[in-house]
GUZAGU-807276 format. One line per field, with one value per atom (N, C-alpha, C): residue number from 1; atom name; x, y, z. Coordinates in nm, 4 decimals, always signed. Last residue first. Example, Ala and Ser with C-alpha at 12.3 -4.5 7.8 and 13.67 -1.06 7.14 Angstrom:
BEGIN
seq: c(2; 2; 2; 1; 1; 1)
atom: c(N; CA; C; N; CA; C)
u: c(+1.2850; +1.3670; +1.2900; +1.3190; +1.2300; +1.3200)
v: c(-0.2250; -0.1060; +0.0030; -0.5690; -0.4500; -0.3300)
w: c(+0.7080; +0.7140; +0.7870; +0.7800; +0.7800; +0.7800)
//
This chain:
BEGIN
seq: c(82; 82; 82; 81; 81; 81; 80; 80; 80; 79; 79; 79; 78; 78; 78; 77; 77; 77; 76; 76; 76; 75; 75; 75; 74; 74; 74; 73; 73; 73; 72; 72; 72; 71; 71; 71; 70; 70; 70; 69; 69; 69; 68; 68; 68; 67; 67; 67; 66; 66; 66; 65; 65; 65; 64; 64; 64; 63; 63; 63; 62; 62; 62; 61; 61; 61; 60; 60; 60; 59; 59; 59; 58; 58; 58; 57; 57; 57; 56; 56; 56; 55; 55; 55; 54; 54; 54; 53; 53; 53; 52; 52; 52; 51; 51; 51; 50; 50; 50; 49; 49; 49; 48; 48; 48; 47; 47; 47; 46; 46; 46; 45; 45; 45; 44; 44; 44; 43; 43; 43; 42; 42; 42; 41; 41; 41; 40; 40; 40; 39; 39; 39; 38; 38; 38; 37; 37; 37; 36; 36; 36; 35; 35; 35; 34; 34; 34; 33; 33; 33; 32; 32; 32; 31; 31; 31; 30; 30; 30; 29; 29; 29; 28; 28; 28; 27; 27; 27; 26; 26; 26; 25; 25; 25; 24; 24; 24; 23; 23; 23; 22; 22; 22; 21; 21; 21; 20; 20; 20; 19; 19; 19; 18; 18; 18; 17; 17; 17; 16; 16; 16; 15; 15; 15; 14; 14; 14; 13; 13; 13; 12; 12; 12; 11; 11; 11; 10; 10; 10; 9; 9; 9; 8; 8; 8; 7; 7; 7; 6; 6; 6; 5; 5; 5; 4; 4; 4; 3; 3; 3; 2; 2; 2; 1; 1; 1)
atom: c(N; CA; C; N; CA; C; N; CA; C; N; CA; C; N; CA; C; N; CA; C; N; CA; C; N; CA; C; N; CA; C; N; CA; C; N; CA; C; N; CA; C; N; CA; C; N; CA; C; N; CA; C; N; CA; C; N; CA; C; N; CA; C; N; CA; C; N; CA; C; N; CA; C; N; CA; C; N; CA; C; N; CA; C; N; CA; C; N; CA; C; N; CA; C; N; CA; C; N; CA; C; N; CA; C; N; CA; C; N; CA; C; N; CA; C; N; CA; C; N; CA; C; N; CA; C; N; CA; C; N; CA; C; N; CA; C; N; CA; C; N; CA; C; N; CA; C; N; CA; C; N; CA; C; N; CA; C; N; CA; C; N; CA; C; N; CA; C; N; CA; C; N; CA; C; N; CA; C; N; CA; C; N; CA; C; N; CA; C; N; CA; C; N; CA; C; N; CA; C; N; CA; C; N; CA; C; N; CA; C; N; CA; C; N; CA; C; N; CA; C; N; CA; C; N; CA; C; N; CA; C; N; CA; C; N; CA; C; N; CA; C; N; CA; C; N; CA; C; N; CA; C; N; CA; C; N; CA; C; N; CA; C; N; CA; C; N; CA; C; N; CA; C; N; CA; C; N; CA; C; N; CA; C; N; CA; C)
u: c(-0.6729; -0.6094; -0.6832; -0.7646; -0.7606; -0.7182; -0.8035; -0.6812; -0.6849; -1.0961; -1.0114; -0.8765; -1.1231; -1.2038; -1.1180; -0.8271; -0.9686; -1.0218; -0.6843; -0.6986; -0.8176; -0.6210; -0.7356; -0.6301; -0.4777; -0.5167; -0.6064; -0.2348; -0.3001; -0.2738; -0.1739; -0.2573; -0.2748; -0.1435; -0.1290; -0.2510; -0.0287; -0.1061; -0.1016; +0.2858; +0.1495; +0.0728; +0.6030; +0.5062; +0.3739; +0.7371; +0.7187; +0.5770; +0.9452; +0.8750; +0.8672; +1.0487; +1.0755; +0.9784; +1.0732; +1.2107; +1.1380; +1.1406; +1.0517; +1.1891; +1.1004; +1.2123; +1.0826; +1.0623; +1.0464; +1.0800; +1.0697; +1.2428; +1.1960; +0.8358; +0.8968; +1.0486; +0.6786; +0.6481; +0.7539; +0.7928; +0.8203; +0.8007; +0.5914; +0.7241; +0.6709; +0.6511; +0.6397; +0.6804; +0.5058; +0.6019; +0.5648; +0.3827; +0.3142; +0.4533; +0.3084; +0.4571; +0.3349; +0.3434; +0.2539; +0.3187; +0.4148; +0.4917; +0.4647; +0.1748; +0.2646; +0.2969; +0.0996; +0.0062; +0.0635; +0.2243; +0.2633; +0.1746; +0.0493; +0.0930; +0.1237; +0.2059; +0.1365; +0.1594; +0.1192; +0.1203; +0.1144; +0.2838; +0.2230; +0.1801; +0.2987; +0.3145; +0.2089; +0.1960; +0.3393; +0.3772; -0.0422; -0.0021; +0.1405; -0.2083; -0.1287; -0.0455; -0.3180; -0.4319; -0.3121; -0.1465; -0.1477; -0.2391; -0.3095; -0.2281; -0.2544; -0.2571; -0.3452; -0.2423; -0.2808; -0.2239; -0.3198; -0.2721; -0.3502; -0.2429; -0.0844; -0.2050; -0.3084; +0.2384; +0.1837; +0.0209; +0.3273; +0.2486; +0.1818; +0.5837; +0.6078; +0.4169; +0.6538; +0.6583; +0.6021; +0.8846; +0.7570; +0.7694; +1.0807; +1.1068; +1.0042; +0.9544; +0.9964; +0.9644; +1.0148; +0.9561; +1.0515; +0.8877; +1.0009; +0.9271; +0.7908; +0.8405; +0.9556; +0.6167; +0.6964; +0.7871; +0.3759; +0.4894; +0.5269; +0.1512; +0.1574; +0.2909; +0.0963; +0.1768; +0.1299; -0.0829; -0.0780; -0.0384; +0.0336; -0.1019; -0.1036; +0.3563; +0.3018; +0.1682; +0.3596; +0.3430; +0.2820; +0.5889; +0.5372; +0.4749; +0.5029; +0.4981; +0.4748; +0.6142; +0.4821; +0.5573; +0.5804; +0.6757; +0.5820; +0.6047; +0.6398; +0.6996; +0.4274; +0.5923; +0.6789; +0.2435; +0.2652; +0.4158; +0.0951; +0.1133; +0.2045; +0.2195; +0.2310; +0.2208; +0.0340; +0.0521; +0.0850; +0.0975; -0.0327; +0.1004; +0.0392; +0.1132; +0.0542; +0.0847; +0.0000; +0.0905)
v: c(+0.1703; +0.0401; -0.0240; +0.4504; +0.3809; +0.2469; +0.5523; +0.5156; +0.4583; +0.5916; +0.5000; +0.4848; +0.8195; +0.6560; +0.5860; +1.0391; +1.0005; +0.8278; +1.1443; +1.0654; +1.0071; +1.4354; +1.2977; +1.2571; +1.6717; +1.6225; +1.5025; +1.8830; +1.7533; +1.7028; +2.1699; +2.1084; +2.0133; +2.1809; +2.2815; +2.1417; +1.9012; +2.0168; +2.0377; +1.7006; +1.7442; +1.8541; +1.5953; +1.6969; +1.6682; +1.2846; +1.3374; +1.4668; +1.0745; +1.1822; +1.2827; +0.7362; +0.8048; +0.9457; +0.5663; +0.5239; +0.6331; +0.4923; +0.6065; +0.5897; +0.2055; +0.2879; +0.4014; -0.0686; +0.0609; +0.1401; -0.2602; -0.1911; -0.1259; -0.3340; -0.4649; -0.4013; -0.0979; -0.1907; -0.2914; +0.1747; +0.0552; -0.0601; +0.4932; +0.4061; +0.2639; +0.7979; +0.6939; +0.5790; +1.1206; +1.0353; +0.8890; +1.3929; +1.2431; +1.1462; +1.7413; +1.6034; +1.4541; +2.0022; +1.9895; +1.8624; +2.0851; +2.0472; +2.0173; +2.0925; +2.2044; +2.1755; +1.8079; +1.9006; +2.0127; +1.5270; +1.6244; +1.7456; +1.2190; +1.3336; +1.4056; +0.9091; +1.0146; +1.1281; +0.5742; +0.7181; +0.8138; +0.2405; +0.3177; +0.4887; -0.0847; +0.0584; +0.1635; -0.3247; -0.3172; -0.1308; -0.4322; -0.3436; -0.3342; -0.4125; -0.5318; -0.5162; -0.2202; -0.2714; -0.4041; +0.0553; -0.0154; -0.1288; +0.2883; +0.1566; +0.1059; +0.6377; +0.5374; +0.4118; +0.9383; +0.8253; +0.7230; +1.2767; +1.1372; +1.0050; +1.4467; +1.4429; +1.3197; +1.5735; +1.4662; +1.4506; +1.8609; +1.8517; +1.7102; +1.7921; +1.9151; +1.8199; +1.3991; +1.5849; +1.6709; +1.2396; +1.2284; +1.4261; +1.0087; +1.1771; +1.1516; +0.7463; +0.8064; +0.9711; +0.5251; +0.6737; +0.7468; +0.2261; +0.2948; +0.4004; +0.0973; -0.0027; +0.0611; +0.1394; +0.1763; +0.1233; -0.1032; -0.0758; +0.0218; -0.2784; -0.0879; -0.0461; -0.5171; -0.5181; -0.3044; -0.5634; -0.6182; -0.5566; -0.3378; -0.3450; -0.4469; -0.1748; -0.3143; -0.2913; +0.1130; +0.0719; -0.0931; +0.4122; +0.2077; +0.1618; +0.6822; +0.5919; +0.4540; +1.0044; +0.8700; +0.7592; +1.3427; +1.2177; +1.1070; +1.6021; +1.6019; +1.4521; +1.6396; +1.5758; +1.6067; +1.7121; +1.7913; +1.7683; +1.4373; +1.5615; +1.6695; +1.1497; +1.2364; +1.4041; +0.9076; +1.0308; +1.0994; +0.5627; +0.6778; +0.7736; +0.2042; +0.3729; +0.4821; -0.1155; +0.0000; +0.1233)
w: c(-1.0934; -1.0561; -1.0171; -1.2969; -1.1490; -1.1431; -1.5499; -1.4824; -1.3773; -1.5628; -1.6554; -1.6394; -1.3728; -1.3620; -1.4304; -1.3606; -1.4465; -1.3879; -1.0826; -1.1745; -1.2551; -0.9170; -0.9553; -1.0623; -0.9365; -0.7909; -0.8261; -1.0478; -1.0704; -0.9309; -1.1031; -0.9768; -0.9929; -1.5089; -1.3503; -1.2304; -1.6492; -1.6421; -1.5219; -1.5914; -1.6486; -1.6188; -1.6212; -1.5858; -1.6343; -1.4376; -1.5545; -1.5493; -1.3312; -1.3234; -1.3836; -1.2571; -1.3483; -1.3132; -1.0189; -1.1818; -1.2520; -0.7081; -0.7851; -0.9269; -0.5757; -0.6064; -0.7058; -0.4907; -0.4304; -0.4349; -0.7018; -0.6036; -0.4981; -0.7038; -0.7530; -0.6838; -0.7783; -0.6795; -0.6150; -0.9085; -0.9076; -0.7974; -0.9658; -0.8213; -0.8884; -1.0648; -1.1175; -1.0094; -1.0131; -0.9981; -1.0270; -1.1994; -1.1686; -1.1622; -1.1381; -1.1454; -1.1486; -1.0479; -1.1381; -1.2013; -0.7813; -0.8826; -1.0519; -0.6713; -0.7025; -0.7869; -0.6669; -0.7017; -0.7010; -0.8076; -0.7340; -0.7276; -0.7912; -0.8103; -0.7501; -0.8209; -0.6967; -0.8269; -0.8884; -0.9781; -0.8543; -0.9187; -0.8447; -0.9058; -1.0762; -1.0720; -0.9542; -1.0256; -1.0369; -1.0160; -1.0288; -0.8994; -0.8934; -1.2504; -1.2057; -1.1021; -1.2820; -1.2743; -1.2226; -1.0935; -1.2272; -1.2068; -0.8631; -0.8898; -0.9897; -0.7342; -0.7856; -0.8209; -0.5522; -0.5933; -0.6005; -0.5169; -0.5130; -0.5334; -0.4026; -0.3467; -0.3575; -0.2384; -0.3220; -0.2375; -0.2768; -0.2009; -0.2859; -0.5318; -0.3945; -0.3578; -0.6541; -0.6544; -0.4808; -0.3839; -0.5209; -0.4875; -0.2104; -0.2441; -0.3868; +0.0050; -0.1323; -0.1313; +0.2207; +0.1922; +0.1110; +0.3204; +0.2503; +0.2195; +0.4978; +0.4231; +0.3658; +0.7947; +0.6799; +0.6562; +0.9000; +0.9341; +0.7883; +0.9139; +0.9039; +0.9320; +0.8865; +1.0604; +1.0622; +0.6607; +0.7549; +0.8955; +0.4266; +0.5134; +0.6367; +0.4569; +0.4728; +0.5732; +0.2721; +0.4087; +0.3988; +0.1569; +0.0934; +0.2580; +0.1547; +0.2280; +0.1422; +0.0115; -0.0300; +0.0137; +0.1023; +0.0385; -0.0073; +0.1895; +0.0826; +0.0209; +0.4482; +0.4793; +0.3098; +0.3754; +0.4674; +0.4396; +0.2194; +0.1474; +0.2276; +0.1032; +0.2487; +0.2284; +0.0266; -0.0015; +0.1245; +0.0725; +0.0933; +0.0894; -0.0715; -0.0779; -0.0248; +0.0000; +0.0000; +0.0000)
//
């Protein structure tokens, strides 16, 4: 599981079972949503300053790539959701 740390500026890998942090990733300035590849390999936060959609690799826990999009991105369309 991933949750958005919007205050902290980061995004938590957290094992659902125990809730322990797994790993806390540097994603764009105030990360607001985040969503999951339908095969839960990929993760999406956006950056809502940053105007950013960081990319995280389930499989390293690693953020592999970040890339801009339009001003405030705070959703993701229905047809992206995981």
């Amino acid at each position: 599981m991933v949750a958005a740390n919007e205050d902290a500026g980061n995004a938590s890998i957290i094992d659902p079972i125990s809730g322990k942090v797994l790993a806390s990733l540097v994603v764009g300035t105030e990360p607001e949503a985040v969503t999951v590849s339908p095969d839960g390999r990929w993760v999406y936060v956006t950056g809502e300053t940053s105007n950013t959609i960081s990319v995280i690799d389930m499989r390293t826990e690693k953020v592999v790539t970040t890339f801009l999009v339009d001003a405030r991105p705070r959703w993701f369309r229905e047809g992206m959701r995981g």
